[in-house]
N, C-alpha and C positions, 0 to 999 in steps of 0.2 A: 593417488591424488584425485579432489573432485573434479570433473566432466568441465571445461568451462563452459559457461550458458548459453547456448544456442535458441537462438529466435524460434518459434512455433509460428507457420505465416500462414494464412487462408485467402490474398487478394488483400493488401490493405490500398494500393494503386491505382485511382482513377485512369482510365484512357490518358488523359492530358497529364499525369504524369503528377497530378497530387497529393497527397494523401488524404485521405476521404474522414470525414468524424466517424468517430467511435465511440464506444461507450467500456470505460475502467470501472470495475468494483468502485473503486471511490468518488466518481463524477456522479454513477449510480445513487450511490448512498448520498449521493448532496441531495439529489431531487426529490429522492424519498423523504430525507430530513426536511427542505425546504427549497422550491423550483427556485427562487430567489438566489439563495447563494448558490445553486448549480451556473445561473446566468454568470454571478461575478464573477464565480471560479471558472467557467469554460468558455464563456463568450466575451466578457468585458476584459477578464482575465488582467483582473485589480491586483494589486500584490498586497502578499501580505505579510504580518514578520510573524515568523514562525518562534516560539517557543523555547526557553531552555531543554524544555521536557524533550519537545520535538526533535530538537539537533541533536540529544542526547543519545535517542533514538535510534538517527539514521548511523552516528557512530557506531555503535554498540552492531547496530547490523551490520557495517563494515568489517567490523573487527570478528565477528564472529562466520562471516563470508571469507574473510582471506585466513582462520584458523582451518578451515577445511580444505586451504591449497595447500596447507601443509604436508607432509607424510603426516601419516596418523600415529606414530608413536612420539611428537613433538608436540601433541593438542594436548596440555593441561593447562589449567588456569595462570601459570607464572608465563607462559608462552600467550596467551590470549591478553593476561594484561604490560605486557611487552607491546602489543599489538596497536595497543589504546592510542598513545600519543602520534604515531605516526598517520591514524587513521582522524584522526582532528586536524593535525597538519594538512593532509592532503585536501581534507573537507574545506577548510579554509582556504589554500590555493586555487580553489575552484570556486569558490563562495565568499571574498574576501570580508561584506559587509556581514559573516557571522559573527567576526570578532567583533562587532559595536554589543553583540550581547556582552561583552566582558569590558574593565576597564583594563584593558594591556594583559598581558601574560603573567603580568606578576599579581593581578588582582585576587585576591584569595578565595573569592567565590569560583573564579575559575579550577582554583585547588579541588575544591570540595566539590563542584560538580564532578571532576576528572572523577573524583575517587566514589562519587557513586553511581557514575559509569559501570566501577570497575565491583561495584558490589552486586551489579546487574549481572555483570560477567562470573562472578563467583557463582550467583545464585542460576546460573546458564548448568554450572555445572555439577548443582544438586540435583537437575533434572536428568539429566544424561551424560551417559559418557560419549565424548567424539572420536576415543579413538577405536569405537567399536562400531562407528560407523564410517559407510564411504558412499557419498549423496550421489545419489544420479549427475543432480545437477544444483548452483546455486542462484538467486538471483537470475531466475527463467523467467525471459522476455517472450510471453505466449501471445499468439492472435490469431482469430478466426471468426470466418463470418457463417454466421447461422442462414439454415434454409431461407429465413425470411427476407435475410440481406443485411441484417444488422451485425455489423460488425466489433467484435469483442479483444480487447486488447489490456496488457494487464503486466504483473512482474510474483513472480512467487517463492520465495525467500527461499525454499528450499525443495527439493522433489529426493524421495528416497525408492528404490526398486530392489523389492528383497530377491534373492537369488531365484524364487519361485515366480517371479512377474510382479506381485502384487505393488501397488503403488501409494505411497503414502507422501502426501503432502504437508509439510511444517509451516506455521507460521510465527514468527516471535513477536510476542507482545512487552515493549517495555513503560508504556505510560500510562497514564492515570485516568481514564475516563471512568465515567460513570461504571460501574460494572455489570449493571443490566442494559444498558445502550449501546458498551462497548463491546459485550458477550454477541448479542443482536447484531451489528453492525461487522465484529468480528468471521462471527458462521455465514453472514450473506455473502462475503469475501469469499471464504475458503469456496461455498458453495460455484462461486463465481468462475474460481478456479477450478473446480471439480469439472463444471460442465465444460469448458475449453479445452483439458485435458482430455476428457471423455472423446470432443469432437474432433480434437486432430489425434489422438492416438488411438481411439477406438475401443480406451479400454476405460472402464468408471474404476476413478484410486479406489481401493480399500479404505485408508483412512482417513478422515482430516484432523491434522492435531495441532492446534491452540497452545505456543506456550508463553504463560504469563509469567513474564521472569520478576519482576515486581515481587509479585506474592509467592511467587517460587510451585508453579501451581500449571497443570495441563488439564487440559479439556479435549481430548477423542472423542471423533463422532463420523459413522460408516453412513455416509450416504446410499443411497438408489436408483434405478430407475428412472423408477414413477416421480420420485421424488425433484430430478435433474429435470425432468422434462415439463414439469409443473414451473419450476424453477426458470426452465429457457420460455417458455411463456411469460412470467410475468418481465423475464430482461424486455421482450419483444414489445410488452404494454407501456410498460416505463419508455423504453426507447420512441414509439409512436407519441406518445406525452410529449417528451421533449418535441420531435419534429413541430408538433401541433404548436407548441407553444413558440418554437424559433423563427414558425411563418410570421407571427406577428408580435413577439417579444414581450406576450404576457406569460412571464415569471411573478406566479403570486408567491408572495410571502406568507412562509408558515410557522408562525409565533409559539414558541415552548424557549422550556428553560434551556435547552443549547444556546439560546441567543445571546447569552451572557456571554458567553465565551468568540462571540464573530465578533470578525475583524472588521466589519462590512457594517455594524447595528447602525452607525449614525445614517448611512446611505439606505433606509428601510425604511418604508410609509410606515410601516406597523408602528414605527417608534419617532414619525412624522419629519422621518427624512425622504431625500429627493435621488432614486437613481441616476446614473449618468445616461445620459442619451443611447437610446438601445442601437448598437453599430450593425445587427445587423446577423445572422447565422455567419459560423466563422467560416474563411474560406481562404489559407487552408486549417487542416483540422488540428486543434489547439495543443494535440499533442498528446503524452501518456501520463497516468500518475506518476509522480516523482516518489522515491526514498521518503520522504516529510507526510506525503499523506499515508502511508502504510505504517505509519509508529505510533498512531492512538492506541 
């Protein structure tokens, strides 16, 4: 049975006992995309409604996190999609306003989402077999703070450690984004991962692997060095960015075609809206990426 996932920790605890900000793969990839919504999403910390696709998503990750508590000769697809409805259940128990995306249980779009849920789940298992594998770990909650002080905090779907050491890092992709924005956006994650891994276990994975269940389609790609270290430099420039900008709450806005899809456009000078009064650097720190921003 897999490892259950144990926390990676480097200091995330101020003296007075708070927890300090951080910076997640996905906080990251806001400011890179646009300092703007890094503010809504980390500091104003606006809500937002997530997505069919989205929920769909964090499901499907559910469901294929609690197939790997299984014994391994119980993980085939009729077991995975057994899996489905209880892992919506509970997502709702905890998340009641998901169900406003449906009209009631009997709404038959809810049908048809369920079931291509479960065609995500099938196509999980044209990629690989699960019962020939047994993960290190699932759903690893890593954090570590770099020489510089910036501290790095994140969640990684899956960790695999072949009998020889070597370490390979999985992540699943079920949604629809762009596929050069979300390939881009995808590798700076894993790499994100890579270097946290690197810094608290001291060792760089072997591989990182991409899978796009969607398309029924992986993307493997072996990091380095040179290449992590280039990589914890630029988290450390991004991260001073932000500070710079939280001293005084200038989050410029950076206008491309992603903006169709924010939750936030009417709240955007770009688009001759008015942010909400800048509150201020958060304190305490706003928290980790959730399940919903890891399913683009």
């Amino acid at each position: 049975m897999a490892e259950p996932a144990q926390a990676v920790t480097g200091g995330a605890l101020r003296d007075d006992g708070i927890r300090r900000p951080a910076l997640s793969p996905s906080r990251a990839s806001d400011f890179k995309q646009c300092p703007l919504l890094y503010r809504f999403r980390a500091v104003d910390r606006l809500p937002e409604t997530p997505s069919k696709a989205q929920v769909r998503g964090t499901v499907v990750h559910s469901v294929l996190e609690r197939l790997f508590g299984l014994p391994m000769a119980e993980r085939d697809p009729a077991r995975a999609r057994a899996l489905l409805a209880p892992a919506w259940e509970d997502l709702l128990a905890r998340q009641p306003e998901l169900g406003e995306l449906f009209d009631g249980p009997k709404d038959p779009e809810l049908t048809g989402w369920l079931e291509s849920a479960n065609t995500l789940l099938d196509a999980y298992f044209e990629l690989e077999d699960p019962r020939r594998l047994e993960p290190d770990a699932c759903e690893l909650r890593v954090e570590t703070e770099l020489e510089s002080g910036v501290l790095l905090r994140g969640f990684i779907d899956r960790v695999d450690v072949a009998p020889t050491g070597e370490i390979r890092l999985v992540d699943y992709k079920t949604g629809a984004a762009p596929r050069e924005i979300g390939e881009a956006k995808a590798m700076f994650q894993m790499k994100f991962y890579a270097l946290v891994l690197w810094r608290t276990r001291g060792e760089i994975p072997r591989q990182l692997l991409l899978m796009y269940l969607a398309s029924k389609q992986s993307l493997a790609y072996t990091p380095d060095e040179t290449e992590l270290r280039r990589f914890e430099r630029t988290l450390e420039a991004i991260w001073q960015a932000i500070l710079k900008a939280g001293k005084t709450g200038d989050f410029r806005p950076n206008p491309s075609r992603l903006c169709d899809y924010c939750d936030h456009k009417e709240l955007c000078p770009a688009f001759g809206g008015t942010p909400p009064p800048y509150p201020g650097w958060p304190e305490p720190d706003p928290g980790p990426e959730s399940v919903l921003d890891r399913t683009d």
